[in-house]
N, C-alpha and C positions, 0 to 999 in steps of 0.2 A: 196149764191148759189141759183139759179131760178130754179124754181120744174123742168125745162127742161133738165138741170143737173144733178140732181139728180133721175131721170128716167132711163139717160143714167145709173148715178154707178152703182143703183142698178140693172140694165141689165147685165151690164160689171163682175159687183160681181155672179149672177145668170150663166150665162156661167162657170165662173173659177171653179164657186162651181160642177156644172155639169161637166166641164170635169177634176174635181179632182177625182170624185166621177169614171167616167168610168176607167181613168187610176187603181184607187183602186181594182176596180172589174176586171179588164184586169189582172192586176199584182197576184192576189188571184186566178184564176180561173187556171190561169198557172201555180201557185206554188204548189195549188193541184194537177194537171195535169203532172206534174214534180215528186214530191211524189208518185205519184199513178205509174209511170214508173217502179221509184228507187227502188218501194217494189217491181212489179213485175219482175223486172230484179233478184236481191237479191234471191226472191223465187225457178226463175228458177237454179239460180250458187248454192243456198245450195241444192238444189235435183240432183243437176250433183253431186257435193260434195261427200254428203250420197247415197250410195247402201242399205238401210238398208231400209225399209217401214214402217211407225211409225204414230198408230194411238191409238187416245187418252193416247199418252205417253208409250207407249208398242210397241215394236216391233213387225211387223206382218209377215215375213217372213225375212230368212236370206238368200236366194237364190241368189238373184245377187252376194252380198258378199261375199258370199260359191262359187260361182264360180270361180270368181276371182282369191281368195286366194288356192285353191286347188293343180292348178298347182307349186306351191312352196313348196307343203308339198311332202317328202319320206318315200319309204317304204326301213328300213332295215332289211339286214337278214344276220344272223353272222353264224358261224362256229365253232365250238369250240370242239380239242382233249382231248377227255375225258381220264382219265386213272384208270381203277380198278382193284380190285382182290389183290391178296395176303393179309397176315394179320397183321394188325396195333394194338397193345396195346388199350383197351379201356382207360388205364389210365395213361394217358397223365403228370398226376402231377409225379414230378421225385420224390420225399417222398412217393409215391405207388412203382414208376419201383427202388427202390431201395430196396425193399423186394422182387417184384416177377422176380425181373431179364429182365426185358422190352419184349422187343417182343419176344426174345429167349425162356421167358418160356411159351408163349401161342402157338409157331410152335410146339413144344414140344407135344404138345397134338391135335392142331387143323392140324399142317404138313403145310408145302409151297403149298402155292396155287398161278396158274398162274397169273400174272398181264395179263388185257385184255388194249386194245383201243379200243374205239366208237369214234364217230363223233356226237356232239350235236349240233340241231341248233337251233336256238332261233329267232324273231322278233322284229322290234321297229319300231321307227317315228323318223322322222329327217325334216327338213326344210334348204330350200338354202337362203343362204346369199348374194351371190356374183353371178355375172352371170360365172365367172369363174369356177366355183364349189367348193367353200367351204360350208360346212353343218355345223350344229349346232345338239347336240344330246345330251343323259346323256351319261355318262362314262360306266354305270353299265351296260348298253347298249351292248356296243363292247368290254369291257375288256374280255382280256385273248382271244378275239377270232383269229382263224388261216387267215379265210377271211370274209370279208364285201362285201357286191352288194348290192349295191342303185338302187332302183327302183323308175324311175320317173311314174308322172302319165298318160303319154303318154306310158310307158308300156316299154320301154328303160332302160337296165341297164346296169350299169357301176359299175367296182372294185373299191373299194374306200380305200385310206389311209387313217389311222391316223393321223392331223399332229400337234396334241397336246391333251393333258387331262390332270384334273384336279381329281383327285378321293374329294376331299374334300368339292367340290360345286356340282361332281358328273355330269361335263362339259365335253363335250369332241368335238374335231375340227377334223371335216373328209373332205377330197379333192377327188372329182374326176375327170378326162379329158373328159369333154364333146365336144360332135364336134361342137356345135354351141351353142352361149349364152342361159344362161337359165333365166327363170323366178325367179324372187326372191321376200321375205318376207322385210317388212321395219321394221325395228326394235323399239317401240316406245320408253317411257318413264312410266317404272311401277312407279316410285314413284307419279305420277297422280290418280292413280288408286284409287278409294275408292272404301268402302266396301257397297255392291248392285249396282255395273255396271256391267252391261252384259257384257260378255264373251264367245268366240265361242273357242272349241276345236276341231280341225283335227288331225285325226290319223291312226293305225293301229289294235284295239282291237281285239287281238283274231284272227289276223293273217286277218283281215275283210278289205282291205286298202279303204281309201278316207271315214273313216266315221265321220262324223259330229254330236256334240253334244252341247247344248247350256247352259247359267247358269248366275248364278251370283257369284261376289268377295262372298263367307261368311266373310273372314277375311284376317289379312294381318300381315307378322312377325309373324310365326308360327314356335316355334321351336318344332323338331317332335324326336330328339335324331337323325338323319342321318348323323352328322359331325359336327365338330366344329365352322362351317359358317351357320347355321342354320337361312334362314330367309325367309321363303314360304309363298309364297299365297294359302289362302285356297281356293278352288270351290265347289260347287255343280255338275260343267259340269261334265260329266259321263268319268271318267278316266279309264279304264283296262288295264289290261295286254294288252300289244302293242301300247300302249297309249303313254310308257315311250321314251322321246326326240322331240314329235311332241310338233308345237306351239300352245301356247294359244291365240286367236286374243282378241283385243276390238274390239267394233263397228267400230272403223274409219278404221279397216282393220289391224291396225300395231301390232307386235309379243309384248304382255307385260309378256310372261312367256314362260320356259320350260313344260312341263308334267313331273313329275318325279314318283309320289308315291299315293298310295291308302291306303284306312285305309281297310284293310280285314274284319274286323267283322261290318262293316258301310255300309250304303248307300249316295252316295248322299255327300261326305268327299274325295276328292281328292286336288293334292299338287303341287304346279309349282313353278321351280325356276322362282325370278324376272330378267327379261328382262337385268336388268341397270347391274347386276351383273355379266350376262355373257359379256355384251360389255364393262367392265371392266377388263376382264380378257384374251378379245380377242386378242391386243397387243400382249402378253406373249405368250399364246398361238399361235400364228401363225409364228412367231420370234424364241420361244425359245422351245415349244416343251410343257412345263411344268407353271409352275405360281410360282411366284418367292414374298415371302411374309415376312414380317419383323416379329425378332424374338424378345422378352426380355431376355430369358432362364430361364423363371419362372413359374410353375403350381400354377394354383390357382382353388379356388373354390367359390361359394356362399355363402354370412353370413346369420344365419340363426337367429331368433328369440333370441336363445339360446346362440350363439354364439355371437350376436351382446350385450347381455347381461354381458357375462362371462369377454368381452374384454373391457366392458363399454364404448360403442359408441354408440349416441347417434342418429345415424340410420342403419337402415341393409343394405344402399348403399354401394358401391363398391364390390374390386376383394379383397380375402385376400388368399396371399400368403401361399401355402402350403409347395412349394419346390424351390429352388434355386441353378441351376442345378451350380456344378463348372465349372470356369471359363468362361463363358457364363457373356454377356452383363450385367444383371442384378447384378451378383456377382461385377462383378469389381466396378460397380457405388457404390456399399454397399448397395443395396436392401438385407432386409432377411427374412427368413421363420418367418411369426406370422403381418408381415407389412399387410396394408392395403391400395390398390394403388385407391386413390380416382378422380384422374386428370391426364390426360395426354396431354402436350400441349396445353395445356385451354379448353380442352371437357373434361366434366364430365365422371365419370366411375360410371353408377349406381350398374351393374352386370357383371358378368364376361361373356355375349354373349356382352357387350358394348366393353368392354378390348378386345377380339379378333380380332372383327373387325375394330378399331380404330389401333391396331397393325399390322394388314394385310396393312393396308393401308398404314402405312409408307414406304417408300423407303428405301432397305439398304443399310447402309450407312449415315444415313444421323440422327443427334442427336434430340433428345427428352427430356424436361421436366417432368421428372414423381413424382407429388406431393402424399406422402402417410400419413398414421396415424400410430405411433407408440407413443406407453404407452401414446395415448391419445393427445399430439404432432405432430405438420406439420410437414414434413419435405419436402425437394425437391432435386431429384436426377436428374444429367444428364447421359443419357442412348444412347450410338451408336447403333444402332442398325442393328444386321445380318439378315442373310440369314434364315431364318426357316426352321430348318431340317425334314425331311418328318417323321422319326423315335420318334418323340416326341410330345407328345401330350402339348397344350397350358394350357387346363382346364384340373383339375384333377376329381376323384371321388368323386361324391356327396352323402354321403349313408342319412337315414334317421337319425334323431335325438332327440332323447325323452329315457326316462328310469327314474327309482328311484335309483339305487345301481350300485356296480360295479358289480357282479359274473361273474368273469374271474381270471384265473389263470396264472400265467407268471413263466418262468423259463431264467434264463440266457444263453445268445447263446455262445455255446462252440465252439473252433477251427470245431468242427465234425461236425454242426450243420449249421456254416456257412460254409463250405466247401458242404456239403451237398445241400445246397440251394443256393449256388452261392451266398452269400455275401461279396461284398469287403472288411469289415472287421467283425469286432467280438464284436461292441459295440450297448447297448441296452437290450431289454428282449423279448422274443417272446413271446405270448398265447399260450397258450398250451391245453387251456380248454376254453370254453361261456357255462354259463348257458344258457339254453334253458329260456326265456322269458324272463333271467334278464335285470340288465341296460345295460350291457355291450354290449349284443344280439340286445338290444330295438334299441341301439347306432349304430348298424350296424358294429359292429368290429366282427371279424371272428379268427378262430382258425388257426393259422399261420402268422397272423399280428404282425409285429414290432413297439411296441414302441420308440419313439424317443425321446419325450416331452412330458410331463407334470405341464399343466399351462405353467410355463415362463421356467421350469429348465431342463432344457435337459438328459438323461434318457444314462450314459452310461455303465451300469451294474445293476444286480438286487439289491445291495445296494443303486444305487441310486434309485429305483423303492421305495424302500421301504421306505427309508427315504419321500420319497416326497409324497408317498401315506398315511402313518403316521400323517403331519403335513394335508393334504389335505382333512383328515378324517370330521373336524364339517366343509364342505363348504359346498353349494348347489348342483354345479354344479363343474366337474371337466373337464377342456379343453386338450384332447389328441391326439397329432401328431402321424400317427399311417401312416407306412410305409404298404404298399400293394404289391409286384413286384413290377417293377420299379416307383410306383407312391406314393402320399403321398396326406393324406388329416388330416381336424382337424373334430374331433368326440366329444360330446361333452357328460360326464354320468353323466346324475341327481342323488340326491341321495334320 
């Protein structure tokens, strides 16, 4: 190759290299250029997005979003005929009105006084659902009142039906006819929710309508003793009186709670149902009027330390069986009082707030696996399951449990005694006596409690009491099924 040649490649090479080189910087300059769009397009859609203003990771005002959402929040106002006057027994136990003669012998000396009527009214918060006008509210709300008016915040009110409640989640479903679509709330997703995410409360406090308060999650599954579905978010956002039915927003705008409850002696301690639970129960509700929940026919309670001890199991997990109502679901399968129901359909039962809701949820009708523990032993029962009557509680009485001794004194229930107290029959031993301090008191068992059980042997006369208290003498702990009115739990007296 003549250097004449080799001039030209290296020319020819020189070019290619050069306009590799611009096509490179061409290509780079626009893909930055493309990038730099992409961001700032992105930046403008999440600020359409967000209402919320947020600087250095703090919300700096809520006012856009408070706008917004206002118009979906109501103000309710109930009615409710009161009725007083005349005189009522203070003493309500029929083993008192069976000495002083009931109310007969208190007119006797106080005389017939007139019953009056008043009209009580009361306030709340509600939020629209539907542009049709269904609302969302607590129960405790409206219950028992004669009439509701919804007040929108355009200043418009309208009568509003009931057209379901729940007292047990404390839900309630009201309708009005509005003349033209209304504004409504979107309903989110509480189980997202974690604890320190901002949270907006609109409501009615104190009769004050459209007021706004702001906060954060404190906590989440908070049982507060309200009912046996027990499962609240806690806030800081400032709850009062009229507060009760209005929604809890997130930042994105969407309802993740009811308002329900305040702690009175706190600050700063308020309670909302989660969101998922009432659009779980909104079906039923709107459909059926009521809420329709699966039953075992079993009362249970908590294992305690002491208890998890006495039955020798080797954690304090699950529900154990206190009562096992006849012929109810439970009986038939051969579930019995002292079992320990560990599974249900392959979810764990840690506690008995696990067991309710796991129960609620099934459909009735429709069979269940329920694995339990007895004398230490699995077992596995299939369980149909009903309807849950409104009249019977799921979880029984939990009292405290600690002591050294028994000091209690038991006599056998006579024809007279259970006639007297309305018991179906006459087997067992009532207390008749608690030492003030002792085990028996420590234990939480009370003077008129029914014995049932002790340890494993079932209690049906004061012979058997004593026989079993006799042999039960050198143990530590003694495990007693101890019947309360209609409920029944295990107590447990140290010695």
């Amino acid at each position: 190759m003549n250097s004449e040649d080799t001039k030209k490649r290296k020319r020819f090479l020189l070019v290619l290299v050069s306009f590799l080189v611009v096509i490179f910087i061409v290509s780079f300059v626009g893909t930055v250029h493309f990038s730099a769009i992409s961001l700032k397009v992105s930046s403008r859609d999440a600020m359409a997005a967000s209402t919320v203003k947020v600087i250095n990771g703090e919300p700096s005002s809520f006012a856009d979003l408070v706008e917004k959402l206002k118009p979906a929040v109501v103000n309710i106002s109930t009615t409710k005929t009161i009725t007083s006057g005349g005189f009522r027994s203070p003493l309500n136990d029929p083993r008192f009105n069976k000495f002083f003669g009931g109310d007969d012998f208190f007119k006797k000396f106080f005389g017939d006084m007139p019953e009056k009527q008043f009209k009580q009214r009361s306030l709340g918060s509600g939020f629209i659902i539907s542009e049709d006008g269904y609302i969302f509210t607590n129960n405790h709300v409206i219950e028992k009142a004669d009439k509701i008016v919804v007040k929108l915040s355009s200043g418009k009110e309208y009568d509003a039906t009931v057209k379901g409640r729940d007292k047990n989640t404390d839900i309630a479903l009201l309708k009005i006819e509005p003349d033209n679509g209304l504004p409504v709330v979107r309903l989110g997703d509480s189980s997202k929710l974690r604890v320190g995410d901002w949270v907006i409360a609109i409501g009615n406090p104190f009769g004050l309508s459209q007021t706004v308060t702001a906060g954060i999650v404190s906590a989440k599954g908070r049982v507060i003793g309200a009912g046996p579905y027990d499962d609240f978010i806690q806030t800081d956002a400032s709850i009062n009186p009229g507060n009760s039915g209005g929604p809890l927003f997130s930042l994105d705008g969407e309802v993740v709670g009811i308002n329900t409850a305040i702690v009175a002696q706190g600050q700063g301690i308020g309670f909302a149902i989660p969101i998922d639970m009432a659009k779980d129960i909104l079906p039923n509700l709107r459909t059926k009027g009521k809420v329709v929940r699966g039953w075992l026919g079993v009362s249970v309670q908590g294992i305690t330390e002491d208890i998890a001890k006495n039955l020798k199991l080797k954690t304090a997990e699950g529900a154990l069986v206190s009562d096992v109502f006849k012929g109810d679901p439970a009986e038939k399968a051969g579930i019995k009082t002292g079992d320990v129901i560990i599974e249900i359909d392959g979810k764990i039962v840690k506690n008995t707030h696990e067991l309710i809701k796991i129960v609620a949820g099934v459909a009735v009708g429709e069979k269940v696996k329920i694995k339990i523990l007895r004398d230490g032993k699995q077992k596995t029962f299939t369980v149909r399951v009903t309807e849950r009557p409104e009249s019977k509680d799921l979880a029984g009485v939990e009292p405290e449990e600690s002591g050294k001794y028994f000091g209690m004194t038991v006599q056998g229930i006579t024809p007279e005694i259970a006639e007297h107290l309305g018991l179906p029959n006459i087997t067992g031993v009532i207390i008749a006596q608690v030492k003030n301090g002792g085990p028996a008191d420590e234990a939480g068992i009370q003077t008129g409690d029914i014995v049932r059980r002790i340890n494993k042997s079932e209690i049906s006369s004061l012979k058997d009491y004593q026989h079993v208290m006799a042999k039960a003498g050198s143990a530590d702990t003694v495990l007693v099924l101890i019947q309360r009115g209609k409920s029944k739990f295990f107590a447990v007296i140290r010695k």
